[in-house]
N, C-alpha and C positions, 0 to 999 in steps of 0.2 A: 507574498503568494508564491507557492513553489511552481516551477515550471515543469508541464509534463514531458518529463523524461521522451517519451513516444510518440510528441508531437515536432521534437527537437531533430531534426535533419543534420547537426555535426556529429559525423560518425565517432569521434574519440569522446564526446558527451554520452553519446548514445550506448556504447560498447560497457560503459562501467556498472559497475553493480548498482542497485536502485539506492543504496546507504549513502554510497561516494558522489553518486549523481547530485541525490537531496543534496549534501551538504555542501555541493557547488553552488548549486543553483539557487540557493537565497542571497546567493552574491555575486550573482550574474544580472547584467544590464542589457537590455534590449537595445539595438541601435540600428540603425540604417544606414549603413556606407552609401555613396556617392561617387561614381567614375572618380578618378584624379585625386580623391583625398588622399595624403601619405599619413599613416596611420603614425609611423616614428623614423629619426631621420639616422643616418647613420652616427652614434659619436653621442645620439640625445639621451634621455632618459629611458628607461622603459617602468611608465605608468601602470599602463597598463596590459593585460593578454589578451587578446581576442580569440574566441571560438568562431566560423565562418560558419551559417547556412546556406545562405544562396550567391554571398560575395565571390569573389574571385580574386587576390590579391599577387604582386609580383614579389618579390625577393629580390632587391639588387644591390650590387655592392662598386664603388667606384671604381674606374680606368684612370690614371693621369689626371685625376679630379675635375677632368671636363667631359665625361662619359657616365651613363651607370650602366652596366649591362644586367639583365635577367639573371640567379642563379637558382631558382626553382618556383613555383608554382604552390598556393594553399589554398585550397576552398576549401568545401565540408568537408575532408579529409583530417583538418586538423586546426591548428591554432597556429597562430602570430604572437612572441614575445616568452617563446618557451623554453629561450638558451641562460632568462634569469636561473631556469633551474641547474642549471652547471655554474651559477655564481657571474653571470654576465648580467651587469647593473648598465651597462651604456650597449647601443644598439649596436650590432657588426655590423647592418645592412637597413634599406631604404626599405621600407614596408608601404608599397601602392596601391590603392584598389584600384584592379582594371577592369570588374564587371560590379556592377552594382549591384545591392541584397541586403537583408537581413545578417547581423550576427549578434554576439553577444561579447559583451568584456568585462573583464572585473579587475579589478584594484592588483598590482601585483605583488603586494604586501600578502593578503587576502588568499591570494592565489599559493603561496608559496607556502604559506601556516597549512594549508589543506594538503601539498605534494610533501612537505613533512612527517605530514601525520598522515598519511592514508596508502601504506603500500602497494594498493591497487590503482591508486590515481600517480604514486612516483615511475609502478611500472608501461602504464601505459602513455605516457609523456616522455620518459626517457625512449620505448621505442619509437614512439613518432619522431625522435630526435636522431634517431638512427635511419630511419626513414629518409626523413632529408636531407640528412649527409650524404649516404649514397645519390638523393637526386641530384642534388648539388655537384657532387665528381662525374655521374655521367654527363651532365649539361656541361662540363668541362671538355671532358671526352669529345663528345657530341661535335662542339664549336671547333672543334680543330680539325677533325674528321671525315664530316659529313658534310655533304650537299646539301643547300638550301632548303630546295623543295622535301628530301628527306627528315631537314629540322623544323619544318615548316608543319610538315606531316603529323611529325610527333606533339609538338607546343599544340595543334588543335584535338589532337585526343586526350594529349593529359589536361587542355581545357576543358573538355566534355568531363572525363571522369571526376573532376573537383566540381562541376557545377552538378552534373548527372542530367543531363539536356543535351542534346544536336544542335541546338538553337543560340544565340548569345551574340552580345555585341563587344567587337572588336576591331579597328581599326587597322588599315595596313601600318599607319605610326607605329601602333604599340607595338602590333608583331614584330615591325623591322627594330625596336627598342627590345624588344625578349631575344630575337634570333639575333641581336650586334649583327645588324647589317643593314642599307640604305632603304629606303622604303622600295626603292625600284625596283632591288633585289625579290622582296616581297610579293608587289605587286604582279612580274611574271613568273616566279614561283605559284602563286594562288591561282593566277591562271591557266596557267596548266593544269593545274588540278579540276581546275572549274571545265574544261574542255574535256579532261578526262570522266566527270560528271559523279567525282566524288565529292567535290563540296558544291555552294552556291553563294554566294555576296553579294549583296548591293549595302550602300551607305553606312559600311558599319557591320551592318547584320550580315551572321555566317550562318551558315547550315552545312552540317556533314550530313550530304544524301547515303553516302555507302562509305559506313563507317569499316568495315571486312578491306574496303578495296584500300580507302586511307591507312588502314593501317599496313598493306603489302607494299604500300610506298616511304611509310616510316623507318627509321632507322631501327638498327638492334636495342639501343638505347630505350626505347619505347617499352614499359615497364606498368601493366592497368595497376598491377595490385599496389603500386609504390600508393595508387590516390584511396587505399584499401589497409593502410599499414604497414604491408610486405614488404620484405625488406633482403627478398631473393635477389 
């Protein structure tokens, strides 16, 4: 059964023509990620791609092989396992789901017959590929540069824009595992934030109440259309 095109919330599914969409989508698998699952390890195979609906998943790549730090962010913005298309057969990086959802994946044999043959689906997977490169150099940038609560800022907008919710659950672990810094770190970064009465937390659960004021506390780094394709 083909899936509808316009029922499917990953924008880089949704964006293709209805020809190229079809001929995904009868080899697309429905799945439900899980907080904590690592979808592929760094160094593993890649099986398979995933497209994200409501997932949320990290990007990270080792420190001194006793760390992983964050280097970018994918929900429905895009796909996980897309660098087989530059001829990458073994993972660069750790792929975690950190908010749990709906996505879809398929075979990356499957995957790769279709970005061969369909130069509407090679162009818009190489630019999501461009996409993440530059988030990946900013989150570089970012970590050497910036304050806390400024990277703090930015990691819960470009959470919002990949899940497209205020709402979502996130631990200060994970965040102080995204922003490479101790939970403590996190912890009174968020509350300031919280005292300044742009977000709210309890056990987990955030809320950006005033998402305008989070983002005048965000860094330059902070980029909506990067979860949009843009690639300014």
């Amino acid at each position: 059964m083909l899936l509808s095109q316009f029922s499917v919330a990953n924008r880089l599914l949704a964006a293709l023509p209805r020809d190229d969409y079809q001929c995904l989508s009868e080899q697309l698998e429905p799945v439900v990620l899980l907080a904590g699952d690592v979808l592929c390890e760094v160094g593993g195979d890649i099986d398979y791609v995933y497209f994200f609906n409501e997932a949320l998943v990290s990007l990270t790549v080792p420190v001194d092989q006793t760390e992983f730090y964050s280097v970018a962010l994918v929900g429905r913005d895009g796909m996980a396992g897309a660098s087989v298309a530059m001829g990458a057969w073994k993972s660069l990086v750790r792929v975690t789901v950190l908010c749990a959802g709906g996505a879809f994946r398929m075979r990356t044999l499957l995957f790769l017959k279709a970005f061969n043959e369909s130069p509407q689906i090679r162009e818009s997977v190489l630019q999501y590929l461009l996409a993440l490169h530059i988030q990946a150099a900013r989150t570089a940038a970012c970590n050497r540069f910036h304050r806390i609560e400024q990277r703090l800022a930015r990691w819960l907008l470009m959470s919002r824009d990949r899940l497209s919710t205020d709402h979502f659950h996130m631990t200060h672990e994970t965040l102080g595992l995204l922003l490479g810094v101790r939970r403590v770190g996190v912890t009174n970064a968020a509350h300031d934030l919280k005292l300044r009465c742009l977000i709210d937390y309890s056990r987990g659960a955030i809320d950006i109440i005033n998402g305008a004021g989070l983002r005048g506390v965000a860094c330059s780094c902070y980029h909506p259309l990067e979860g949009r394709h843009g690639v300014s």
